[in-house]
C-alpha positions, 0 to 999 in steps of 0.5 A: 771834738769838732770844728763848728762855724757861727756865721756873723750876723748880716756879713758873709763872715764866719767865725770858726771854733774848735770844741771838745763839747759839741754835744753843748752847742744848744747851750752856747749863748755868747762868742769870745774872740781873741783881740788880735782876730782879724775878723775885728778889723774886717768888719770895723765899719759895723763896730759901734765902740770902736774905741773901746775895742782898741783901747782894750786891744792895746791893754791885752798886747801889754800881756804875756800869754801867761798872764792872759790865760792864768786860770784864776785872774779875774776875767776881763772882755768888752762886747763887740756892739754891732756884730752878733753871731748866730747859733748853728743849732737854734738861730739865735742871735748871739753877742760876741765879746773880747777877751784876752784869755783866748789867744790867736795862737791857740786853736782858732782864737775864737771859742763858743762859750757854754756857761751852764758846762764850763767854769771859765765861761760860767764866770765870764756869765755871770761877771757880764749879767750874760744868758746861761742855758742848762742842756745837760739835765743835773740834780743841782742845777746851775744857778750856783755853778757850771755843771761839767758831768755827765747826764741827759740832754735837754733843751737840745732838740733832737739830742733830747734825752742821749747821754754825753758820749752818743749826743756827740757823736750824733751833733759831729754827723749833724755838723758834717751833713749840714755842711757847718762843721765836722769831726777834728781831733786836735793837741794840746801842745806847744814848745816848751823847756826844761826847766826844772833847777835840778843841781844836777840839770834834767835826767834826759835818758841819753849816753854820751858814748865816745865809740857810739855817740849819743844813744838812748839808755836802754829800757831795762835801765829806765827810769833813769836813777841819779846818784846820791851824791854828798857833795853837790855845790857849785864846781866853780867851773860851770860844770854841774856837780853830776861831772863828779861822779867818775863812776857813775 
């Protein structure tokens, strides 16, 4: 993908945002933030309803971050009146909205949103009566729902007419030479547990071997298979039934 800034109109402010669809960038019609940007509280002066921003705020910090980016929960925002970016590709100008399903402590807490190439910011659209662009040309259209195949570009200036996979590479080298953005390979991952309730607990493939200590179950023992066990109740102990299994 690729990191592309979107100057704030009128401030020497940006906002940056990380993309994995760079090609669409002709296509972006509206920016989301996440409340706790601190690009809010920068530029309060400029924020015409500043207290509808706070009041939101406030809502989304009663929040879980699992509550907040549940993929089906009904999508809520308020616009930032007063602040607009600006469109790196075709200068336009752009509102900026809030909203709590992006997250400071995901990617950069702001994101372009492409509602004609993407289900989540197709339903923030139309939710908010916001502009759809179609620039990746489809038999079906959009004004039903997003499209997020593969096809031509269109209304994309000098992308017209490249497929999904060349368009991308050629917007990253465009970013880079016009000095608002560049490549970026990022993960997905965060912390997470083990958490699966097994009677047995996790099948973490490693021996507790009184000579050795701890070393992985070899490869050509992998996956590591449990054994059928009849008696699976609680031991009383704390022990999980799996201590039972002497022979194995």
């Amino acid at each position: 993908g690729a990191e592309v800034d979107f100057a704030i109109k009128d401030t020497d402010e940006k906002l940056r945002v990380y993309t994995t669809r760079p090609d669409t960038l002709f296509g972006a019609t509206y920016m989301v933030i996440a409340p706790e940007h601190a690009a809010v509280d920068k530029l309060k002066a400029r924020i015409a309803n500043w207290d509808d921003v706070v009041a939101y705020r406030e809502a989304a910090a009663r929040k879980s971050d699992f509550e907040r980016t549940e993929i089906n929960k009904d999508k809520t925002g308020v616009e930032i009146k007063g602040l607009r970016a600006v469109n790196p590709m075709t200068g336009k100008s752009i509102p900026i909205w809030l909203s709590d399903y992006v997250l400071m402590s995901y990617g950069t807490g702001a994101i372009m949103a492409v509602p004609a190439h993407d289900e989540r910011d197709y339903a923030f659209a139309k939710k908010f009566g916001l502009e759809i662009i179609e620039v990746i040309a489809s038999e079906q259209g959009v004004q039903d729902a997003a499209f997020t195949g593969d096809g031509e570009l269109i209304n994309s200036g000098f992308l017209n007419g490249l497929r999904v996979r060349e368009s991308k590479a050629k917007m990253i080298e465009w970013l880079k030479e016009k000095g608002v953005g560049q490549g970026k390979t990022t993960y997905k991952l965060r912390d997470w547990v083990f958490a699966r309730q097994r009677y047995w607990g996790e099948p973490i493939p490693l021996v507790h071997c009184p000579q050795c200590g701890v070393v992985p179950v070899p490869e050509d023992q992998l996956p590591l298979r449990l054994p059928e066990m009849k008696n699976f109740e609680p031991s009383g102990t704390g022990e999980s039934p799996l201590a039972n299994a002497t022979e194995w």
